[in-house]
N, C-alpha and C positions, 0 to 999 in steps of 0.2 A: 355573437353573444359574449358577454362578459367573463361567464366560467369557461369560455373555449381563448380568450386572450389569457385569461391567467394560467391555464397549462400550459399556453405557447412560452409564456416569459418562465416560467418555472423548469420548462424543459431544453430552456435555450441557456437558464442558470447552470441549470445540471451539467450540459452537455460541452459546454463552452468552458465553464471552468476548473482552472489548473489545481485545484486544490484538490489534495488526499484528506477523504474524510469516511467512516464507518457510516453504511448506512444510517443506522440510528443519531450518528452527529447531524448529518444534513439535514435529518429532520428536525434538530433543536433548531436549527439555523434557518430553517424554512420558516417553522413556526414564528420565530421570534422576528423575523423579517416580514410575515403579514399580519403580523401583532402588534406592529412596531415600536417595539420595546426595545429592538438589540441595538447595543451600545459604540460595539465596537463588533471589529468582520474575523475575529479569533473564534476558535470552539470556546473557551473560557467565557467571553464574551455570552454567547449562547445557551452555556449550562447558568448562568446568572440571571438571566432573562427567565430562561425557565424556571428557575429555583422559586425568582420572585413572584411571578403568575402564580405559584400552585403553596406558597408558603405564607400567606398573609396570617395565616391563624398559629404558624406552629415555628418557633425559633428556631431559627439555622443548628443552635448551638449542641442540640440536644439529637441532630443525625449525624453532626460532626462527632460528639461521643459515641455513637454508635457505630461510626466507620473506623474510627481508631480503636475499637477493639475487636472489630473483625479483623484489622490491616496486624493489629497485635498477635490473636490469636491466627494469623494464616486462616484464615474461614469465610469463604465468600457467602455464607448463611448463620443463622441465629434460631434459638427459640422462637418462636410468638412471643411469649410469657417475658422473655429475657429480653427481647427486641423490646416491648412496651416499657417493662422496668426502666430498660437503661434513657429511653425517653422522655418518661415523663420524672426521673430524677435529673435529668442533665438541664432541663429547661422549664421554665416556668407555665408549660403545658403540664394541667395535671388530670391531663384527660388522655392516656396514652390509645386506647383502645378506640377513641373516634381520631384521634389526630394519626392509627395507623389504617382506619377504614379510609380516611381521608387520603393520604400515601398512597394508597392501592388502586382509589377511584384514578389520580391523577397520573397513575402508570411510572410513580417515582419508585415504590416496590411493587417485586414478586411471590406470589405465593409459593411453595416449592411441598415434595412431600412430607410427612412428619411433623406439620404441622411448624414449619418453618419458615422466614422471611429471609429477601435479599432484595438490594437496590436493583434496577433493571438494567443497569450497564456496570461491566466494572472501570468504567471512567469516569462513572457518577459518583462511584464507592470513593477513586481515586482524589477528585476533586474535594468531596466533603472532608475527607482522612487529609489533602492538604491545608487544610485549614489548623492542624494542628504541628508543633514544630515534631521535624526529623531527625532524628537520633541516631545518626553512622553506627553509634555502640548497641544498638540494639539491633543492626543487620545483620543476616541469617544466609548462608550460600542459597541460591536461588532464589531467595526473595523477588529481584529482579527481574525473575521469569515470568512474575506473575502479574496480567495485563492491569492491575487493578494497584499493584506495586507502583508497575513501569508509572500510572497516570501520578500517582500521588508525587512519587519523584519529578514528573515534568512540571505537572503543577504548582510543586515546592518551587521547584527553581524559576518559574515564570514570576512568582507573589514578591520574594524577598533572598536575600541573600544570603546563600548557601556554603558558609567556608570548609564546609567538610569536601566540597567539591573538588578543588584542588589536587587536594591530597589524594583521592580514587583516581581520577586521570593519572596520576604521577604514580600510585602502584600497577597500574598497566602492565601486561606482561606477555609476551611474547612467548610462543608463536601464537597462539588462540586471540588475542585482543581483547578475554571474555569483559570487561571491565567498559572497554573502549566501546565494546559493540551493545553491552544495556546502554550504557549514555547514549550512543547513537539514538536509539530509540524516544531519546525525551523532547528529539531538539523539534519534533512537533508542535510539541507543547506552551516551546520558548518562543514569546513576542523576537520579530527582528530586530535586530541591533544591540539585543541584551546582554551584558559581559556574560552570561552563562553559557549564552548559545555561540558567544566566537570564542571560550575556551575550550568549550569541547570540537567545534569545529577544526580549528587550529590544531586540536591532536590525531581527530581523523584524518586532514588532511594531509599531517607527518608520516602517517603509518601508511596510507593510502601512494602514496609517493614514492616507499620505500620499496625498491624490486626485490628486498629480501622478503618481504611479506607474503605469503600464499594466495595466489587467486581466490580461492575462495571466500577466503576472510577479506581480503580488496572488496569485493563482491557483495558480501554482506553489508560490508557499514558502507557501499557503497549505494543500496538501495535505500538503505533509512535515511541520507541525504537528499538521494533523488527526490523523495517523498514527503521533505517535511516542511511543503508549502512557503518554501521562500525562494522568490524570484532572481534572486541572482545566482543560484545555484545555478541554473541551464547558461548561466554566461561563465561559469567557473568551467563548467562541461566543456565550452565553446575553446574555451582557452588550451584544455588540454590536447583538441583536437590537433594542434600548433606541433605537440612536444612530439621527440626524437624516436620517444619508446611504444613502442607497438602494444606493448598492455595495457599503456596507460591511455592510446587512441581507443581501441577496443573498450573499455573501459568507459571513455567520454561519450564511443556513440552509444553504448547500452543506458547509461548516464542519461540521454537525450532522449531517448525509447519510453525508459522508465519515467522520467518526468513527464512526457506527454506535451512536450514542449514544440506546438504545430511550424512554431517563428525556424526552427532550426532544419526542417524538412531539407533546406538546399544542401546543407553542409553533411548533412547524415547519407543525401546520394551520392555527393562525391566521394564519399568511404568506399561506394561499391566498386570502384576504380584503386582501393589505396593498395599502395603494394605488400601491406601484410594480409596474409589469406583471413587469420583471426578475425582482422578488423569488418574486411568483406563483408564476411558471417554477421559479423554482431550487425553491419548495417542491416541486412535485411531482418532482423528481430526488431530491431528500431523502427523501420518503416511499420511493420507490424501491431506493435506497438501503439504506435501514432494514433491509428483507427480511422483516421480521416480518408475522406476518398482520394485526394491529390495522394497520400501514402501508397494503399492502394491502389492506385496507376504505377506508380513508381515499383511496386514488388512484383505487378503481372511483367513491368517491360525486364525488372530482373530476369524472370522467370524465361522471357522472350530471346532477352538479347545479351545477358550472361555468359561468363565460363562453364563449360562443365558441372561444376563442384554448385555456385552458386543456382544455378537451374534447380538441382534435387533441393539444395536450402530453401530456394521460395517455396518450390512445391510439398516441403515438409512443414512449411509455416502456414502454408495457405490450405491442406489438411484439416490443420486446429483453428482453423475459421469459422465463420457461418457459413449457410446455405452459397453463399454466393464463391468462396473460397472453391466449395465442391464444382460449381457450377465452371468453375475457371478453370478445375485442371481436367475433367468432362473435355473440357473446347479444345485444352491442350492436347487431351491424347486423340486429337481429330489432327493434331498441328502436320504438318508436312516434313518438319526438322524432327528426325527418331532424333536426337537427345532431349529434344523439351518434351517428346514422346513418352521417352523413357526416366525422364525426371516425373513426370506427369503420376507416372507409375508406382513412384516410390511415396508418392504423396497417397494416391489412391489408395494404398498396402496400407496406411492410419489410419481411415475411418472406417469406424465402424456401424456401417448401413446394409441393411439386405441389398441394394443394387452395387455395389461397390465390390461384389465375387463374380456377380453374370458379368459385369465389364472387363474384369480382368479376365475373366477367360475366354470373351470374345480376344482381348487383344493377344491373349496368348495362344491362341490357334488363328486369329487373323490378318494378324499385323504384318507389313510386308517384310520388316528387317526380325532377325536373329535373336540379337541383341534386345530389340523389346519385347521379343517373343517372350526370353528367356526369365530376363527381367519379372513380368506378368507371372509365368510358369512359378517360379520361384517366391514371389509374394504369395501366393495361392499357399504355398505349402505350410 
């Protein structure tokens, strides 16, 4: 039947694609992809498609003033009263009260209590508020934090060009990055190739490079890379895999994890061989990560044929799995090797299932060795 081919293609979209997107994106991008209206394969793209299905009656111009004075006043809600004024003065709609029944029908706003309105996403808020220009002199500490900020900043800098940008990258400051790690955040936003997205890039890359820099903060702007849907990142990952420094290996294969980049599967198991213990670790998050089932073979035979150290790591990762994770360290603590026994154990000791304490304390009164007796005994407690 036809509506069961089109969840197979919908769900082989979903599943198969490397792209970071918020629930609610995927479905602008679904919609506007059996609408076929979408123009181009960006979220930007998709908020356009949708704006223009549901806005035939009511001028862009007049929810862009509405989101530039939420974005002004810091307020992700409005009156009713206040929402309609500021609509049907800002556009040539002078029917604010249908043109916001109309908004509400089409899920572009939310009712809230208090008899108050808000857009339904704050990337929708961000996108209509970038239509108006950004004013560095008017930024506020923490603005930035604010996800309906972060969109309007991405979206500024994807539309037109933004010279206050420069000079934020260039106050950057050490140790925290705070400056360096909101721009991280936009480079979603930015089309590839665009001077926006290789200046900031270019400065993450600097700070990310430097060993003086705190893991954590590496870590941080290390993930908003992983995730901001451009394909040459997993071959930059690929590259560091090469370098000398063990953070910056660790680093690449988490890098490769987080991207969900299937193509790199080979190079992420030979991590679990690398001779720094750090890297090991990260590979097996990596595989993790993946989600694929070649992954998943690759972290049971960890799990199997591992050091020590790496045994408890799968068994702690495969824990925080599905059903089938459980079911794999079950088979383990059957295995014949007490250490996959006994890693099996320490996975066991995470979930939390009513069978997951009868098991343990068979193994801790049955188990042939000491050691995993002890092991068991001790999760219990």
């Amino acid at each position: 039947p036809a509506f069961l081919l089109d969840d197979l293609l919908l769900s082989s979209w979903l599943n198969d694609s490397p792209a970071f997107h918020s629930p609610s994106e995927w479905t602008m991008k679904i919609w506007a992809a059996c609408s076929g209206d979408l123009e181009g394969n960006s979220i930007r793209d998709a908020i356009q498609a949708y704006l223009k299905r549901h806005l035939a009656q009511i001028p862009i111009d007049g929810l862009t003033s509405v989101c530039g004075e939420m974005i002004a006043r810091r307020r992700s809600t409005l009156p009713a009263a206040e929402f309609e004024k500021l609509l049907s003065t800002a556009s040539t709609f002078n029917h604010g009260g249908t043109a916001i029944d109309h908004l509400l029908a089409a899920g572009i706003l939310r009712e809230h209590g208090g008899n108050r309105l808000s857009f339904a996403s704050p990337w929708l808020t961000g996108y209509l508020a970038s239509r108006m220009e950004l004013n560095p002199a008017h930024l506020q500490p923490g603005d930035f934090s604010w996800s309906a900020f972060i969109a309007r900043a991405g979206f500024s800098l994807a539309q037109q060009k933004q010279p206050w940008l420069a000079d934020y990258l260039q106050d950057d400051r050490a140790p925290l990055h705070t400056s360096l790690s909101q721009a991280s955040a936009w480079l979603r936003y930015i089309p590839l190739n665009h001077e926006h997205k290789t200046m900031i890039m270019r400065s993450l890359l600097r700070v990310i490079q430097h060993e003086e820099t705190s893991f954590s903060v590496r870590l941080s702007l290390l993930a908003n890379i992983a995730t901001c849907n451009d394909p040459a990142v997993p071959l930059l990952f690929r590259q560091w895999l090469t370098l000398d420094s063990p953070r910056m290996r660790q680093l690449a294969v988490l890098g490769l994890g987080a991207s969900q980049d299937k193509k790199s599967l080979s190079e992420i198991v030979l991590r679990l061989e690398d001779a720094a213990p750090e890297v090991r670790y990260a590979a097996c998050y990596a595989l993790s990560a993946l989600g694929s089932q070649n992954a998943r073979d690759e972290l049971l035979e960890a799990l199997n044929s591992g050091d020590e150290t790496i045994k408890q790591v799968a068994a702690e990762i495969l824990a925080a799995k599905d059903s089938d994770g459980h079911e794999a360290l079950k088979t383990a603590a059957r295995s014949e090797d007490l250490l996959i026994r006994r890693a099996s154990v320490y996975g066991l000791s995470l979930i939390s299932e009513p069978w997951v304490d009868p098991l343990l304390e068979k193994i801790a009164s049955e188990d042939i060795h000491w050691v995993v007796r002890n092991a068991a005994a001790q999760a219990r407690e």
